[in-house]
Structure formats: structure tokens, C-alpha cells
C-alpha positions in Angstrom: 125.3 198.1 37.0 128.0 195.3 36.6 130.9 196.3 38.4 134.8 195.3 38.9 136.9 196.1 41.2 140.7 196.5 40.3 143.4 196.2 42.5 147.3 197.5 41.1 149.0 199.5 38.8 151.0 196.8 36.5 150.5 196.0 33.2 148.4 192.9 34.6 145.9 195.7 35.7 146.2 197.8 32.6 146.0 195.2 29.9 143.1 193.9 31.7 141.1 196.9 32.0 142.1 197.9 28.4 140.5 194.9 27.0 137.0 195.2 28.9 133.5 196.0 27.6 132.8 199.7 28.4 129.5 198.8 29.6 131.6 197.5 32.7 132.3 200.0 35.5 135.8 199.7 36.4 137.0 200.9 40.1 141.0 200.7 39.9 142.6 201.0 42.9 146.1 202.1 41.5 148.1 202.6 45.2 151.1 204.7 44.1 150.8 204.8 40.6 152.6 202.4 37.3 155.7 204.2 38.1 156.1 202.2 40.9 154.8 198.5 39.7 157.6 195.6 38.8 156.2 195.7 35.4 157.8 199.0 34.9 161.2 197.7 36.2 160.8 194.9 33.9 164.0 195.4 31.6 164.3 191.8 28.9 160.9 192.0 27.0 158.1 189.3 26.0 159.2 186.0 25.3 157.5 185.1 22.0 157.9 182.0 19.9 156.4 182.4 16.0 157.4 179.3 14.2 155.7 175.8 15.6 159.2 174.5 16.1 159.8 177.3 18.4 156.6 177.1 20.0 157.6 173.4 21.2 161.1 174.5 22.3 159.5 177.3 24.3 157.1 175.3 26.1 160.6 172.4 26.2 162.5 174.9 28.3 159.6 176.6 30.2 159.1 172.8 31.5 163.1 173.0 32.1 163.2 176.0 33.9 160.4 175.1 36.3 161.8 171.9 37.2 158.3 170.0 35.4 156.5 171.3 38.3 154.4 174.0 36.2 150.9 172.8 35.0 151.4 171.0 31.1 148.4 172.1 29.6 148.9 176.1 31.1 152.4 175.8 30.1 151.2 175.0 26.5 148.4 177.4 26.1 150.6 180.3 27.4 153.4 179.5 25.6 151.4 178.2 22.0 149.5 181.6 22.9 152.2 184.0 22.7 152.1 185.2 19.3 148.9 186.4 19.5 149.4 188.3 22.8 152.3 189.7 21.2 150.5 190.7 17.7 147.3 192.5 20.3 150.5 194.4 22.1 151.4 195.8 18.2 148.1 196.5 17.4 147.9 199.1 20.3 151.0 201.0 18.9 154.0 199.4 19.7 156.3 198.9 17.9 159.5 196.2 19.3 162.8 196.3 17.9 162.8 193.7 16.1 166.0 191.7 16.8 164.9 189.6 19.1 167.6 188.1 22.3 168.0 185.4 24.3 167.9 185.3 27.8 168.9 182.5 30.6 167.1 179.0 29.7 166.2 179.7 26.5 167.5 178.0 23.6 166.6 179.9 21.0 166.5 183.9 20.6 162.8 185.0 21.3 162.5 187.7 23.3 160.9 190.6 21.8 161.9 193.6 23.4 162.2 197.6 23.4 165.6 198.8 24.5 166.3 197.3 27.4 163.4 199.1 29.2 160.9 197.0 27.7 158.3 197.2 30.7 158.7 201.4 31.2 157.9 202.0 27.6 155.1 199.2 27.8 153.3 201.2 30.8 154.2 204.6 29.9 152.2 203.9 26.4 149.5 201.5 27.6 148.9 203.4 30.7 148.4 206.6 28.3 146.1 205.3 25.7 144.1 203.8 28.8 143.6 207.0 30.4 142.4 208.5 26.6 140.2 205.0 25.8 138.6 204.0 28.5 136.7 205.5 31.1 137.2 204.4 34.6 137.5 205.8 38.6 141.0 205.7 39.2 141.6 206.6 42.9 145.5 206.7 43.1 147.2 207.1 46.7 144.4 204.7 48.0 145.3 201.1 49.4 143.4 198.2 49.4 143.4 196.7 53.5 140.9 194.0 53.2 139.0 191.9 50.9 134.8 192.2 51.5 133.8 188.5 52.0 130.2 187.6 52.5 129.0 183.9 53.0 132.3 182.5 50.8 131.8 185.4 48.6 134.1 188.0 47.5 131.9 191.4 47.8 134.9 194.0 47.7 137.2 195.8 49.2 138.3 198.1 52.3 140.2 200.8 50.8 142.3 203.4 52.4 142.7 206.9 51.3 146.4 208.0 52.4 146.0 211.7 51.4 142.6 212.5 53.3 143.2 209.4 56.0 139.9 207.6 56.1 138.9 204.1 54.4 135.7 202.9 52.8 134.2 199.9 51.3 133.9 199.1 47.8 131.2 197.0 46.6 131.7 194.9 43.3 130.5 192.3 41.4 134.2 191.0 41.1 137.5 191.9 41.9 140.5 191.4 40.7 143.9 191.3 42.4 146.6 192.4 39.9 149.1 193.5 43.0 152.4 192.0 41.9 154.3 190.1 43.4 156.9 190.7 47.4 160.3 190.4 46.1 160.8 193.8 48.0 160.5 191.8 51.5 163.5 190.8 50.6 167.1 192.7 51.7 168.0 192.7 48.4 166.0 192.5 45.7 165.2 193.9 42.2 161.8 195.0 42.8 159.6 198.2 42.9 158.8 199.2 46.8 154.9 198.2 46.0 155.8 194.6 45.6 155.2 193.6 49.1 152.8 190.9 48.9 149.8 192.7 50.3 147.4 191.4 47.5 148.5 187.7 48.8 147.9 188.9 52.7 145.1 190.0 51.8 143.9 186.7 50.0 144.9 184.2 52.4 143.2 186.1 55.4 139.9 186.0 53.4 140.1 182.6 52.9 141.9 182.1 49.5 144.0 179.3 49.1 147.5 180.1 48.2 150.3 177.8 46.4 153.8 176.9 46.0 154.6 179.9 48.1 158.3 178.5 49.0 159.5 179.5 45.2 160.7 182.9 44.8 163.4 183.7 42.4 166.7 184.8 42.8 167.8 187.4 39.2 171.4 186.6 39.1 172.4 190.2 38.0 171.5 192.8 40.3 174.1 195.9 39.7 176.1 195.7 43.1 176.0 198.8 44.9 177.4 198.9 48.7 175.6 201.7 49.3 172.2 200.8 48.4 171.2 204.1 46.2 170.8 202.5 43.2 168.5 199.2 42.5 169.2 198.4 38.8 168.9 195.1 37.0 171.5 193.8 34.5 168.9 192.4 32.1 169.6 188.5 30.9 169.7 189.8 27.3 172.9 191.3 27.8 174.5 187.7 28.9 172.8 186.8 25.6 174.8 189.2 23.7 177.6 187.9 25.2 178.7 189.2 28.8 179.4 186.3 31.0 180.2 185.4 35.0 183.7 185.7 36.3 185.2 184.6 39.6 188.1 187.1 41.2 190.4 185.4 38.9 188.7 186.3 36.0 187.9 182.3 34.7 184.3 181.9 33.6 183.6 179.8 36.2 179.8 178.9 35.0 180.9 176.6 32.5 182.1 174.1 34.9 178.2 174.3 36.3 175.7 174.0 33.0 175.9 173.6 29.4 174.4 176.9 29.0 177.1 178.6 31.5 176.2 182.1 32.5 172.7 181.8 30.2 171.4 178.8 32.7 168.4 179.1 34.5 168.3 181.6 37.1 168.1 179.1 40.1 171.1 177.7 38.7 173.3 181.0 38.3 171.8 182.8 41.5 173.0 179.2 43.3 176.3 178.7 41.2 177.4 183.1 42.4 176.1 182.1 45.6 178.9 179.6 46.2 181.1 181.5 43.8 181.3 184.6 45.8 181.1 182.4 49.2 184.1 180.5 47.9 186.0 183.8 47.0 184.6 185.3 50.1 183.7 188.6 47.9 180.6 190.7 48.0 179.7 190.1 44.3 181.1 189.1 41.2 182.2 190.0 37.4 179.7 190.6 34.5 183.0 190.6 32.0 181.4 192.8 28.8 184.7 192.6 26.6 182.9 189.9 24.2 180.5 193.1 23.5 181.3 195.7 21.4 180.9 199.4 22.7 178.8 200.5 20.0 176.0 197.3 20.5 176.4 197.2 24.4 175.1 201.7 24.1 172.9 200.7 21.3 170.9 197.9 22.6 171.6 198.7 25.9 171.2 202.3 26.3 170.2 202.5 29.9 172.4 200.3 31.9 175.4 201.9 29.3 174.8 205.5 31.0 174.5 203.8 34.0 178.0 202.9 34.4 179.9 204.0 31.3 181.6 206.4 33.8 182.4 204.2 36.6 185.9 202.9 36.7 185.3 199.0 36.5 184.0 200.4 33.3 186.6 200.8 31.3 188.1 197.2 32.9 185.2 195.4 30.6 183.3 194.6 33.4 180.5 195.4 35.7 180.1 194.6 39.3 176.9 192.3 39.9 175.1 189.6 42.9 171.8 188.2 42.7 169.2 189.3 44.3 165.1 188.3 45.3 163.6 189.2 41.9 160.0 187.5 41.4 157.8 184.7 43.4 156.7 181.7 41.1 153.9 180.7 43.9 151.4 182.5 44.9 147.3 183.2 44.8 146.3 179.5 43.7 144.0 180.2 40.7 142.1 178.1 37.9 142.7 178.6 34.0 140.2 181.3 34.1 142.4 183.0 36.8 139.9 182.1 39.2 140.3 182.2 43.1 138.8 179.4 45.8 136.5 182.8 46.7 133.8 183.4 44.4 134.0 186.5 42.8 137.5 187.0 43.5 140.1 186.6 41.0 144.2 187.4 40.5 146.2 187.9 37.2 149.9 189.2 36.9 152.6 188.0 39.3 150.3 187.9 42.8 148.8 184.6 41.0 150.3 181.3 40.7 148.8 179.8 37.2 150.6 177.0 37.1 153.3 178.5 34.3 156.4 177.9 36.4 156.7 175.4 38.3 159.8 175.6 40.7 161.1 178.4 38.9 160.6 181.2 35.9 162.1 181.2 32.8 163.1 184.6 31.6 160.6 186.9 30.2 157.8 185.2 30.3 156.8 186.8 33.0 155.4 189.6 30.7 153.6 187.2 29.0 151.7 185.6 31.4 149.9 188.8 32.5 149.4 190.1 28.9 147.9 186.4 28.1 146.0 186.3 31.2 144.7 189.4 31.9 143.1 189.1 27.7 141.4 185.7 28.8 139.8 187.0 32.4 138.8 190.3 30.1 136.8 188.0 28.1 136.1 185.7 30.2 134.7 187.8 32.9 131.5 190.2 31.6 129.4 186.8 31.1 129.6 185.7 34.6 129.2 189.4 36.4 125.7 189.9 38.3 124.5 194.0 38.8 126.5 195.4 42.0 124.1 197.5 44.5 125.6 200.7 45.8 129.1 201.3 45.3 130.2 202.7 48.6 129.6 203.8 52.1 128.9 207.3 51.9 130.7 208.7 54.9 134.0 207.4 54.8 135.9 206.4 58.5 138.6 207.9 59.8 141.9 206.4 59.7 145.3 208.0 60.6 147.6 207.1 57.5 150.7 207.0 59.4 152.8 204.2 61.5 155.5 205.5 63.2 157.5 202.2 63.6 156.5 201.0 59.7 160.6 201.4 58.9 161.5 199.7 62.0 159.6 196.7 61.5 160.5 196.7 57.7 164.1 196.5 58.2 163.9 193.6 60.2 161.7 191.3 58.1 163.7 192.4 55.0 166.8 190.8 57.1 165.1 187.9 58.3 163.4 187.0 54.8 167.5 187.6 53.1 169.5 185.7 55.6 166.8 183.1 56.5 164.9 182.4 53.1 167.3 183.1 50.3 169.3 181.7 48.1 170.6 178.8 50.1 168.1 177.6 53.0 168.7 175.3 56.2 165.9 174.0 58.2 167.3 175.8 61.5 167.2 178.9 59.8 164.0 178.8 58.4 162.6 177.5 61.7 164.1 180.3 63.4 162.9 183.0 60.8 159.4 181.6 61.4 159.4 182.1 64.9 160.5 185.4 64.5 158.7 186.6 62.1 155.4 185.3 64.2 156.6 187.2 67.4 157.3 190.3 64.6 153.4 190.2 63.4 152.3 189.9 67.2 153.9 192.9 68.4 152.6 195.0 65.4 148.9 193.5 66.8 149.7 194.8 70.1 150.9 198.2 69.4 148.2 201.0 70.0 146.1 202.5 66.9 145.2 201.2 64.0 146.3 203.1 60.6 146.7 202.2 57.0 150.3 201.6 57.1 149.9 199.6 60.0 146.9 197.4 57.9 149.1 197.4 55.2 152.6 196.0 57.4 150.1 193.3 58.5 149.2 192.1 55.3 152.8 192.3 54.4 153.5 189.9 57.7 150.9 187.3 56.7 152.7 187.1 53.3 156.4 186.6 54.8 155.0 183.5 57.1 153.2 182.2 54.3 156.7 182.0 52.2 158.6 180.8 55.8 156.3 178.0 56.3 155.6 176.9 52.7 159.7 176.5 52.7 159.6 175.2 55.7 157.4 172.0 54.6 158.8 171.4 51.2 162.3 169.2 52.7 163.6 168.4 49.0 166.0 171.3 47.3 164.3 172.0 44.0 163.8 174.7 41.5 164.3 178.4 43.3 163.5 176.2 46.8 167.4 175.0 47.7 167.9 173.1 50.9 171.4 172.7 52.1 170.3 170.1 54.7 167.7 168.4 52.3 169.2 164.8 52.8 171.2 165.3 49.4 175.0 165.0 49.1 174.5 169.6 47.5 171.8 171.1 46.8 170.3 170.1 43.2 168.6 172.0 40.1 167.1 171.1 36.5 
């Protein structure tokens, strides 16, 4: 029997699997569930150009954006492509408002959307007709540990069952990574608490070659909450309908910075509110909402609206908002047939770095990179599968679930990977993140017991160092990647 093994719980994961042969056995390895993937966070929508015009100003400001580091001919074919991923997202049942926005780097309005909870409403109905359409074995609360290589050969995975604490090996003909991305390293950051970089850990210690790890991206717009209880993101579209930056003294201080003032790139506003609120010596800054009327901003904007219609900057016209780590550009190095340097093993979604952007996303197409890739590996995939053998041990070892200094460890890296990889780097901070971030992954090695939160922590570690050092060996500030001590007179951006 032809088998694949899938790893994640995103959309990448979902489309993919939706779009295979049923004569295909599918084994998903879903971890915690879609509730808790980035694709359901995932407020803006799809970016979608229709006419030909648009298609060449799409691909004009993806190319922007990623400060022309992306791949040309991907960033053509994903971008030419987009119409046709967004007509097979219709044809499932959806059905997208309609009045398309605009978000940062965009100059025209193409972002297809639903609400502004685009990506919940995309899994909660995807996700549903999957579990009705297609039969697979879904083994949710179970964590992939380690990739199965044999001879240079992806084979499958180790898998760890949290609820019954033992792991097993699954054998398959492929597998696919579809594990998201590890913006929740990060201090602060906009991302769902599976988004730790395992899938990449993983990767790299089987031998897969990673890429342009030093990129991650920094959302300008990350409600600002001192207390930490709420993680919400101020989607881009509602800059587009006309919310905009403001230093303590209320002057729209992004103007002076880019044509496109608070709708710039996302390096650039993350960098621009980075010396904003450094300069004003404030926590965060003001997302002034008077330019949008009450009835659009709880129409179009339902969910952020009851979010904060009863807190008191509310009724000021403005929200309180920093940036935070949002989504890595680099990662898993793959071909155009999201293929890995391990045969058999492949990655779609966010854990893969296709060559789309360069040093730095442009809004929203984020979603459209895993709907247009995960299509293309589902047919792309069932004519190069050989029969899988047995599909796994049949007595299961034990191994405790638990680490009892996960939360320790945690806290620390997501302080080292804020302060000393952010927004704004230095090469003494990065050097000395490194070194403690190595010493960090040692002691976890040396404590006593192995158990699948202790696997997991490691894979997590090999992911962070991958990120130190890549930043540590690019020397010129570009894209998401800014240098203070890069030899330029400031830092510099597309």
C-alpha cells in the first residue's frame, strides 16, 4: 500500500490531504489539533490578483517586499497561480466577502478575506468537510520526535503518544512536514503555542538542509497587553481601511519613513515603531482608528471591535499596539515540487522555505503559498510513491510524557531569542545568544530521563541555534535581518 505520512494540523496539512487520491493511506499526525495551528490565527485573508495587470503588480511588490531575494520563477508561479488556488478554495464552499483590502506592501486591494478571521473560518470548514470526505488515521495528542532515515532516505517517523506515554515508529513511503513555522520562541509573538520549530529540528538533525533561517518577521500590530493574557493581532487590513501609526504626540510619524506610511512592508514598520517607541521611550504605540467609521470598523472587523470596544483608549480612537515575532521567511530548503535534500521527505506551509520571500513576507500571501503548494505536492506526489511494508511497531515503548523543567527552559530561550534576535540585532548580542543558547541545549542533554516533552524542547533548541547562527553569518542588514553594527551609517530596507 502507498503510504504518506503527515505531520501538522494547518491548513498546509489539510488542503494537502484534501486533495489526495483516496487510494493513498494517509497517517496525520495532527499534535494538538487545527485549533492550535498559525493558520487558524491567521486574521487578513488570501492575497489574490485576477486581472494580468494585477498579477504583474503582485509579483512587483512580492519582489519588493522580499528585498529581490525570493526565487523569480516561484515568485511568478505562486503569484500568476493565485486565482486558481483561490477559485479551488470556492469550489469547496466558501464563500469570501467580496470586498477585497489591502494590506502593508501592497499596491493594489487584493486580499480576499472572511471577516477578519479569515484562517478560523478556513480550518473550521476545511477541517470539517475533511473529516466527512476523506478517510484517514488521525492520531491527535501524538508528536512527531524524529524523522526515520535509512541510507539518505526518509522512512518515517518516531511518534510520541502524550495521553498513553509511549512512542512508535511510523513507516511511510513519504512524509510530509506541514508543522508551521517558531515565531512562538519568540517573547513576543503573534503565534499559536505549536509554532515552535520542531518540524525544522527535526529536519536539520536528519540531515535536511535548511535556508535563509536569519529571516523571521516582525507583524507590526500585535494588540499590546502588559499582562500578557491576551495574544491578538491587529490585522494589516485594518491600516488598509484607514487606521494608521502615531507617536505619543499623536503625528503620523510613518510618513516621514515610506511612501506607503503605516501600509509599508512589515520590516519597515516593525523597524520604523522599533525606534519610534525607543525614541519616545514607551512600551508601544498608537493604532489611531478615527479615519474609520464605527459602523465599518464592527462590520468588517467584528472580532478585534469586541475586543476592545469597551476598553477606554477605545473611545480615544485609538488602540494600543507593538510588533511582535509573527512568521519565519527561511526555513526547510525545498525544490518547486516542495521537495527536501532527503528523499522521500518533503515540507509545505510555513516550516518550508520555497523561495516566495526572500528577506521578508508580503502580507497574506502566506495563505497562499500553502494552499498553492500543498495542490502541487498532492498531485505531484502519488506518481513517485513506492508500496510501504508494515506500518508500525506493534508494541509501542514506553516514554514518560512529562518534563518537569519544560517551562523553565522555555522562558529563557523565549528571552534570549526577543532581546538577542529581534527586531534590531548587534553582533555581540547574537554572539552571546549563541553561546547561551548552546550551553541551554547541553544542559537539557545532561538532565536525567528522556520524555516527549523533553524530545520535543530539543528539537525546539536545534531550531533556535539554527536562527542564531544563520543571523549570525549574514553581516549586511536586509529584509526582516537588521544589523545595527552592519558597517552601514542605520540599518537599511527595500
Amino acid at each position: 500500500m502507498k503510504r504518506v505520512a503527515v505531520i501538522g494540523s494547518g491548513l498546509a496539512a489539510i488542503s494537502f490531504i484534501l486533495q489526495l487520491p483516496e487510494e493513498i493511506q494517509v497517517i496525520w499526525i495532527a499534535g494538538e489539533g487545527p485549533g492550535l495551528s498559525n493558520s487558524y490565527l491567521a486574521k487578513g485573508g488570501i492575497a489574490v490578483s485576477h486581472s494580468i495587470d494585477d498579477k504583474y503588480s503582485h509579483l512587483t511588490d512580492t519582489k519588493l517586499a522580499g528585498a529581490f531575494l525570493g526565487n523569480d520563477a516561484i515568485m511568478k508561479e505562486v503569484t500568476f497561480g493565485s486565482e486558481e488556488v483561490f477559485h479551488w478554495i470556492e469550489q469547496q464552499g466558501i464563500h469570501f466577502d467580496k470586498n477585497p483590502s489591502r494590506e502593508g506592501g501592497h499596491s493594489q486591494n487584493r486580499i480576499e478575506h472572511l471577516s477578519d478571521q479569515t484562517g478560523k473560518f478556513l480550518v473550521a470548514h476545511l477541517w470539517e468537510k475533511l473529516r466527512v470526505e476523506r478517510k484517514v488515521i488521525l492520531l491527535e495528542n501524538h508528536f512527531a520526535l524524529e524523522l526515520l532515515v535509512q541510507k539518505g532516505k526518509s522512512i518515517g517517523v518516531k511518534v510520541g503518544d502524550a495521553a498513553h506515554e509511549k512512542e512508535m515508529d511510523i513507516y511511510a513511503s513519504a512524509t510530509v512536514l506541514a508543522t508551521g513555522g517558531s515565531g512562538n520562541l519568540f517573547e513576543r509573538n503573534t503565534n499559536a503555542v505549536g509554532a515552535n520549530g520542531e518540524g525544522i529540528g527535526m529536519a536539520f538533525e536528519a540531515g535536511a538542509e535548511l535556508e535563509q533561517m536569519e529571516f523571521v518577521q516582525f507583524h507590526p500590530t500585535r494588540l499590546y497587553d502588559p499582562a500578557g493574557r491576551r495574544n491578538i493581532l491587529v490585522t494589516e487590513a485594518f491600516r488598509g481601511a484607514g487606521a494608521f501609526l502615531c507617536n505619543t504626540k499623536g503625528e503620523d510619524f510613518m510618513k516621514t519613513i515610506h511612501p506607503l506610511g503605516s501600509l509599508a512592508p512589515r520590516d519597515v514598520v516593525s523597524l520604523g515603531m522599533y525606534h519610534q517607541m525607543d525614541k519616545d521611550n514607551v512600551p508601544f504605540l498608537q493604532l489611531n482608528f478615527s479615519a474609520v467609521k464605527e459602523e465599518v470598523f464592527q462590520r468588517d472587523f467584528p472580532y478585534l471591535y469586541n475586543e476592545v470596544k469597551n476598553e477606554p483608549y477605545f473611545k480615544l480612537g485609538w488602540i494600543p499596539v507593538t510588533p511582535a515575532a509573527h512568521y519565519q521567511c527561511g526555513g526547510i530548503k525545498v525544490n518547486a515540487s516542495s521537495e527536501t535534500q532527503l528523499t522521500g521527505l518533503f515540507a509545505i506551509g510555513e516550516v518550508a522555505c520555497t523561495g516566495l520571500h526572500g528577506a521578508n513576507r508580503l502580507a497574506s500571501n502566506s495563505l497562499l503559498e500553502l494552499f498553492y503548494f500543498g495542490s502541487k505536492l498532492a498531485n505531484y506526489l502519488p506518481n513517485t510513491l513506492q508500496k510501504s511494508g508494515e506500518l508500525w511497531r506493534s508494541e509501542p515503548k514506553p516514554l514518560p510524557t512529562t518534563f518537569p523543567q519544560l517551562s523553565i527552559y522555555i522562558k529563557e530561550v523565549n528571552g534570549l531569542m526577543w532581546h538577542h534576535f529581534g527586531i534590531l540585532r548587534t553582533q555581540e548580542k547574537m554572539k552571546l545568544g549563541l553561546n547561551r543558547l548552546k550551553e541551554l541545549k547541553q544542559d537539557i542533554l545532561s538532565t536525567p530521563h528522556m520524555s516527549i516533552e523533553k524530545k520535543r524542547l530539543l528539537n525546539r533548541m536545534t531550531c533556535a541555534i539554527q536562527i542564531a547562527q544563520s543571523a549570525l553569518l549574514r553581516i549586511q542588514s536586509l529584509g526582516c535581518h537588521q544589523c545595527l553594527d552592519d558597517g552601514m551609517d542605520k540599518p537599511i530596507h527595500q
